[in-house]
C-alpha positions as CSV (number, residue, x, y, z in Angstrom):
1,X,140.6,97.9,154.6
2,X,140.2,94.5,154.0
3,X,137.7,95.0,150.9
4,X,140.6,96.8,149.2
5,X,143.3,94.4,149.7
6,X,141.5,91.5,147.9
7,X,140.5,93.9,144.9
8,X,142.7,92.9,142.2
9,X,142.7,88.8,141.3
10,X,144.6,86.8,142.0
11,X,146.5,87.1,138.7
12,X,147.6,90.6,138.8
13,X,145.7,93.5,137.4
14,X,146.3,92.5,133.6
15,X,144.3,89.2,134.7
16,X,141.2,91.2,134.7
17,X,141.9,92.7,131.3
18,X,142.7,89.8,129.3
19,X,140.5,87.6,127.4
20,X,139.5,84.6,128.3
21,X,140.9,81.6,126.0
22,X,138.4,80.3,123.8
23,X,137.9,76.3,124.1
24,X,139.2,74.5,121.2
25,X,136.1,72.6,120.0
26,X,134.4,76.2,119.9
27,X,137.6,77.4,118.0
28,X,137.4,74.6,115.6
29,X,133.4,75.4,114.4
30,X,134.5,79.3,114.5
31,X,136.9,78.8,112.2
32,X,134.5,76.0,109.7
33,X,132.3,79.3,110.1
34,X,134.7,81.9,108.6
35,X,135.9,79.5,106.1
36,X,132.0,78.5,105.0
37,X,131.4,82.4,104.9
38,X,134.3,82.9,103.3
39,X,133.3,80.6,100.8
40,X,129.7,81.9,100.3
41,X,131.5,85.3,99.8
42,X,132.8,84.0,96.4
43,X,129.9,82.3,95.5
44,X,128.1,86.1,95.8
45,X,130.7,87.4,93.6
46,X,130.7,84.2,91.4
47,X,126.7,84.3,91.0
48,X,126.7,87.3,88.8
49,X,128.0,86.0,86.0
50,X,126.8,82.2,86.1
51,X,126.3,80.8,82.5
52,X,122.6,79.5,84.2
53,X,121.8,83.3,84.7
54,X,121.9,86.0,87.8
55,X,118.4,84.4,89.2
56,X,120.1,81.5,89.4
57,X,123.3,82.1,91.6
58,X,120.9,84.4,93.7
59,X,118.8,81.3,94.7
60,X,122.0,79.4,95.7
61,X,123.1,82.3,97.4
62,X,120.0,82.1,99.4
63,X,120.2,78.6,99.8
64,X,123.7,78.1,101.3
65,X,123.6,81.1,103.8
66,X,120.5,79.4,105.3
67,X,122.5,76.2,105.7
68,X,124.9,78.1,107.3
69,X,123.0,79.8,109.7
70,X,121.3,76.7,110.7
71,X,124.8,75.2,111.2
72,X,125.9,78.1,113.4
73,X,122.5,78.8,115.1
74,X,120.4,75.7,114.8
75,X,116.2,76.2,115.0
76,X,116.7,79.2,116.5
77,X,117.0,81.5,113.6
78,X,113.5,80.1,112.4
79,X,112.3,81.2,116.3
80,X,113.6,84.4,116.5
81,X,112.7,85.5,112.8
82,X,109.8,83.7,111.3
83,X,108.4,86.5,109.3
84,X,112.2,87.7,107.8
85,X,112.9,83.2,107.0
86,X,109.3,83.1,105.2
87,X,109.9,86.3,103.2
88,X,113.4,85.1,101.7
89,X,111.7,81.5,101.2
90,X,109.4,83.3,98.9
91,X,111.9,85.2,97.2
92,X,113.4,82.1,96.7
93,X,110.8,80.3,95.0
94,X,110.4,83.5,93.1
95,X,113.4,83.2,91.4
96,X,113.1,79.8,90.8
97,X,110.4,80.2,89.0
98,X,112.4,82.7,86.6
């Protein structure tokens, strides 16, 4: 009987449901995330028609979403998915070269 009388925490029942809060300095670089995303987003749209030409905007494209992966995820992207980084690295000297 005892088991069941310490079940719930010490909270209530909704304790258990709720989220926990997120800290504020993780807050803060979630929200420099959505806002460089964000950002990236228009440079997508914005890369199409460049006056420098599609190849172009899709080599900045390629260039600013690695630099924000490696601001969200560090050296780890370049651990977990060598073959995938080295694959866009080529197709980024590729359109570089025209």
């Amino acid at each position: 009987m005892n088991e069941h009388e310490n079940a719930l925490p010490s909270g209530g029942s909704m304790k258990s449901v709720l989220k926990p809060a997120i800290p504020p300095e993780n807050l803060t670089r979630c929200r420099l995330f959505l806002l460089w995303t964000f950002g990236w987003c228009l440079l997508v749209a914005y890369a199409e028609v460049w006056e420098h030409g599609p190849c172009a905007g899709l080599t900045l494209c390629i260039l600013v979403w690695y630099l924000i992966l490696f601001f969200w995820k560090g050296r780890t992207v370049l651990q977990r998915h060598p073959l995938l980084f080295t694959c866009n690295l080529f197709r980024l000297f590729q359109f570089c070269g025209g």
